[in-house]
N, C-alpha and C positions, 0 to 999 in steps of 0.2 A: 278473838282468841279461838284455836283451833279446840277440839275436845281431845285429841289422844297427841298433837305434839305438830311436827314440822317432819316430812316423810321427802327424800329426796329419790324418786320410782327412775330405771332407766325404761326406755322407749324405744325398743328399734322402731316401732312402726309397726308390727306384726301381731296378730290376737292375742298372745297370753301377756307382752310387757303392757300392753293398750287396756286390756281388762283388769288387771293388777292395779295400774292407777285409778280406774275408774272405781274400783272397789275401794280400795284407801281412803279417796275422798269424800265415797257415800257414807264409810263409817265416821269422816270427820275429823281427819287427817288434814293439814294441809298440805296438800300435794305440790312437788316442784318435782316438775319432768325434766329429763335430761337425756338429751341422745348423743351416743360419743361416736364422733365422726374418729377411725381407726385406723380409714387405710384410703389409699384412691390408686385406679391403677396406673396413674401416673408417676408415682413414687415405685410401688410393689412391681410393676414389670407386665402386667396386664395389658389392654387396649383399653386405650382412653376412655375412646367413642361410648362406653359398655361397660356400666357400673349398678350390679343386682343387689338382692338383698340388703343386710339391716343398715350399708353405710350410702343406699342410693338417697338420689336426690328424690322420689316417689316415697319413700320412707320416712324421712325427715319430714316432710310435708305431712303424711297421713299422720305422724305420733302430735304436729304441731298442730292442725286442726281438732283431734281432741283434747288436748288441751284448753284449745281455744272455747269452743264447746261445754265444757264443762266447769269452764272461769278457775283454770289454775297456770301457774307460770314454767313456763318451755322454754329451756334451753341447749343449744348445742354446744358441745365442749370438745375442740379440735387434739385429741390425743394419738396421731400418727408418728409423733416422732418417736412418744416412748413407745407403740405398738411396732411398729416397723422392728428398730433398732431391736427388741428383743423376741417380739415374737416371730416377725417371719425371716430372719437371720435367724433363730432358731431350728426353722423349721429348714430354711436348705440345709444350713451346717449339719444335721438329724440325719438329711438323706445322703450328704456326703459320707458322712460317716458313716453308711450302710443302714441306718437304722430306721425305724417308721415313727415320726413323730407323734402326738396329737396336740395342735397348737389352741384347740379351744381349753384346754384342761389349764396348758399354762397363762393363756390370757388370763381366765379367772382366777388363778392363781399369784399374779404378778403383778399381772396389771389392770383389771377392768373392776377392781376392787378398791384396790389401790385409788387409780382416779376416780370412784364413785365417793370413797369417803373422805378423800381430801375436797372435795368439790362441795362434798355435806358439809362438814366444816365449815367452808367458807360461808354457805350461806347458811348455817345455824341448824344444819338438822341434825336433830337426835340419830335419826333411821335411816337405812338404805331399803329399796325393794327391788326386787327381780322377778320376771316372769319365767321361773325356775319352774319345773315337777321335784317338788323336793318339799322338805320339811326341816325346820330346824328345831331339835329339843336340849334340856338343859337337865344333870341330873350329876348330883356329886362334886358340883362346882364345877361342871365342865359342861361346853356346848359338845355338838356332834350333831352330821347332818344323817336324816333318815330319810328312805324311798318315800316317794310321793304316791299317791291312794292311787291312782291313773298309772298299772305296771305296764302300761303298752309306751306313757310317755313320759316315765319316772327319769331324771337328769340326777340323781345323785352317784353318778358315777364320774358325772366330769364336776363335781364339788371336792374332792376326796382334798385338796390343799389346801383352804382357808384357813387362816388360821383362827385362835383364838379372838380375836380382837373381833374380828371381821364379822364370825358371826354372832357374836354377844351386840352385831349392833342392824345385824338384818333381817328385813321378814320375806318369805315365800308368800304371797295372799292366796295362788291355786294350787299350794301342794296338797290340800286334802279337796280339792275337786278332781273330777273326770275330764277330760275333752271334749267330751259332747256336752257337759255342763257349761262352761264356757264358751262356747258356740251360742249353745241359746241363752246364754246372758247376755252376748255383746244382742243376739236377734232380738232378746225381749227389750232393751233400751233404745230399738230405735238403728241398731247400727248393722245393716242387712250385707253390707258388701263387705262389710268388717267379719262379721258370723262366718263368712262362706272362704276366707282370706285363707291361702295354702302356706303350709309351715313351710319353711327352710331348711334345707339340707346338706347346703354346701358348705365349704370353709370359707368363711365370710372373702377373703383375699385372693382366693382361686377360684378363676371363670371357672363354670364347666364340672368343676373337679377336676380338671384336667391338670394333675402336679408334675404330669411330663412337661407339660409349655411352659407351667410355670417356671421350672425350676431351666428350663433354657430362655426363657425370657430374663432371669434374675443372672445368671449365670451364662452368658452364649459361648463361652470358650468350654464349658462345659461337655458338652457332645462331644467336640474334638480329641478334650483328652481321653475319654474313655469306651471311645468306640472301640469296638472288636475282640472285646472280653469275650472269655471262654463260659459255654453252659458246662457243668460236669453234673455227670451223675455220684450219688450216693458213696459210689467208691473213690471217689476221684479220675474218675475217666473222662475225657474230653468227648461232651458230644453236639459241639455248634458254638455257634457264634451269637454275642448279644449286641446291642447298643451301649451297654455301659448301667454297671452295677449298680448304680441311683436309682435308676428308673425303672428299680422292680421291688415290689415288698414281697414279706415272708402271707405266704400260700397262694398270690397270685396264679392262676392257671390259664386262663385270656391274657393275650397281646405280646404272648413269648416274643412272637415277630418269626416264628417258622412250627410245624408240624412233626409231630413225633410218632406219628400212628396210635398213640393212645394218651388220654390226658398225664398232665406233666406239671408239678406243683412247685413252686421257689420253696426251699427248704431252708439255704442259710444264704448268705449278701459277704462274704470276703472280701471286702471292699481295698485292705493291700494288696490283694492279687488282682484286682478288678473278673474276682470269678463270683459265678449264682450258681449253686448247687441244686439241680430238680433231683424232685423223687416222684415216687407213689402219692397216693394219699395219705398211706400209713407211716411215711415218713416224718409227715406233718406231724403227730402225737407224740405229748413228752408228758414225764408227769410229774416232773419238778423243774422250778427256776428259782434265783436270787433277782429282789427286789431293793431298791435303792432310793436312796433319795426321798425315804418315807417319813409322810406327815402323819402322826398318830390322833385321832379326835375324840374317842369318846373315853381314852382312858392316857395317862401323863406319858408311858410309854403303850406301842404295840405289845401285848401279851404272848407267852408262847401259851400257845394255845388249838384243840382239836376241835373237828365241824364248825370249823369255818367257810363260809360260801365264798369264795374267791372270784373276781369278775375280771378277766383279761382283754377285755374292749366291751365297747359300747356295745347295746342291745344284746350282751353273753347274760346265758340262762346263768353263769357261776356254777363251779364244782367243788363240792368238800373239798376243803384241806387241811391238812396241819400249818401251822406258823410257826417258825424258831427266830427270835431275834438273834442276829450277828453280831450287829452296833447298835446305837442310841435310833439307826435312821439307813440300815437296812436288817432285809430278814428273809431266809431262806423257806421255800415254799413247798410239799409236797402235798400233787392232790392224791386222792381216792380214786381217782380214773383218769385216764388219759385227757390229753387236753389238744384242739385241734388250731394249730397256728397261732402256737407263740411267741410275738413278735418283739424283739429289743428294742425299745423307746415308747412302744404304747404302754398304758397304766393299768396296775393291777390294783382292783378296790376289795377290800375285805368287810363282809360283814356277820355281824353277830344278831341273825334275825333281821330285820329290818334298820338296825342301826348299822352307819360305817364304822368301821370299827379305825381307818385310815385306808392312806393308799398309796403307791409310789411308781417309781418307774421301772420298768424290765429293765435288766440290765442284758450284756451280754453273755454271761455265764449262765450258761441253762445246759441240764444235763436231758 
């Protein structure tokens, strides 16, 4: 009999899911590993030949040997058809539509939650864990997730959807460690090539980051239709030719695909007209938008509410704002200072100190 319960940890393969279980078990958890094979580029439109990060076959292997290693039970659970079908159709439909996705926000959102607790379930565990920088606390009969001690690799900005349920049943083991603490723990056990292991940065489904290929690998009639869109400037003036309105997001300034004699930034993606409108850089600045499709966590609804730190993509320092609810589950945004590339379909997270306070999606109405 275990001391704290039956803990079902996922495993890409990589230091922080690999130390997370290894911690669990040392406090006396019985640990059941789990790595969810999500995607392969046989399905998603990739090359075969050439399959990286947490769904390779180099992966799978390094999370099963410690398992192995440390005498708990490893399993692989093949979840591509529901990851496909929603997330990366998501994620072209997103650039059709002109807009910038972020497909890890909604995987954990929809689905890598989803199959982690259904799969708990099956095999009787109380727990899920992840090798999140996050933290989860409970306060007034609600969960709500908070920044991780580690602000250089705190992830609670792509947790902002879970719901209820989800986290009243998960734990974070490194959200109150460092990176470099974690390093020299996997080093002090023994585990030297593990310590030294480089993070991840891509989107698990696109080589490269390259979401030009991708998305004419998923799509090859693609290109066709939308070659020879117009650039316009700021006024609506015509000034050049693109490749087609997909394959640009808002403040891209590299890879126009021509020269302007001084830098030149994507402002907006009119995706019925197949035109990109560049500007300045000071084009780029707005100091409000509506947010949609929000999940509230640490209070029943989002608050209206002053000095709020707002975060409109990953790694943003956030900017005061105000919050006005609209609906139940959107909410109009003004910051305190301008805000540089605000893009429709990436997520805006709000916090109240170190708590989320919720988070949702940009929409396209932003003034």
């Amino acid at each position: 009999m275990s001391k704290h319960g039956k803990i079902l940890v996922a495993m890409s393969g990589g230091i922080d899911s690999t130390v997370s279980a290894m911690m669990l078990h040392d406090e006396g958890y019985e640990v059941v590993g789990v790595t969810m094979k999500t995607w392969d580029y046989a399905t998603s439109g990739g090359v075969k030949t050439k399959e990286t990060g947490c769904c390779s076959l180099d992966s799978i292997n390094d999370a099963r040997e410690i398992a192995v290693d440390k005498g708990f039970h490893h399993f692989i659970i093949d979840i591509r058809d529901e990851f496909g079908d929603y997330v990366i159709d998501n994620f072209v439909d997103e650039y059709i539509a002109g807009r910038t996705p972020n497909p890890c926000i909604l995987c954990n959102t929809h689905i890598k939650w989803n199959a982690l607790l259904k799969r708990a379930d099956m095999l009787d565990c109380e727990y899920i864990a992840t090798g999140h920088y996050a933290n989860i606390e409970y306060q007034d009969e609600r969960y709500f997730i908070s920044k991780g001690l580690d602000e250089t690799k705190d992830q609670s900005y792509v947790l902002w959807g879970l719901s209820q349920e989800c986290m009243a049943r998960t734990k974070f083991p490194i959200g109150s460690y460092n990176k470099s603490a974690i390093r020299d723990l996997a080093y002090s056990w023994g585990y030297e090539s593990l310590s030294k292991k480089a993070d991840s940065y891509e989107i698990c489904f696109v080589p490269g980051n390259d979401y030009r290929e991708f998305l004419k690998a998923r799509k090859p009639e693609l290109s066709q239709q939308v070659e020879n869109g117009d650039f316009v400037d700021v006024s609506g003036n015509k000034i050049g030719k693109h490749i087609g309105y997909p394959f640009f997001t808002i403040g891209q300034r590299k890879g126009l695909g021509m020269a302007f004699g001084e830098p030149k930034y994507v402002i907006e993606i009119k995706p019925e007209t197949n035109t990109v409108v560049l500007g300045d850089v000071k084009d780029l600045l707005k100091n409000s938008m509506h947010v949609i499709d929000v999940n509230s966590m640490k209070y029943p609804t989002i608050p209206n509410a002053e000095d709020i730190l707002t975060m409109v993509r990953y790694n943003d320092n956030g900017t005061m704002s105000t919050i006005q609810a609209l609906t139940d589950q959107s909410v109009a945004v003004s910051f305190q200072a301008d805000v540089r590339g605000i893009a429709p379909g990436q997520s805006a997270v709000f916090y109240e100190g170190d708590h989320v306070l919720g988070g949702g999606i940009i929409s396209n109405n932003l003034n």
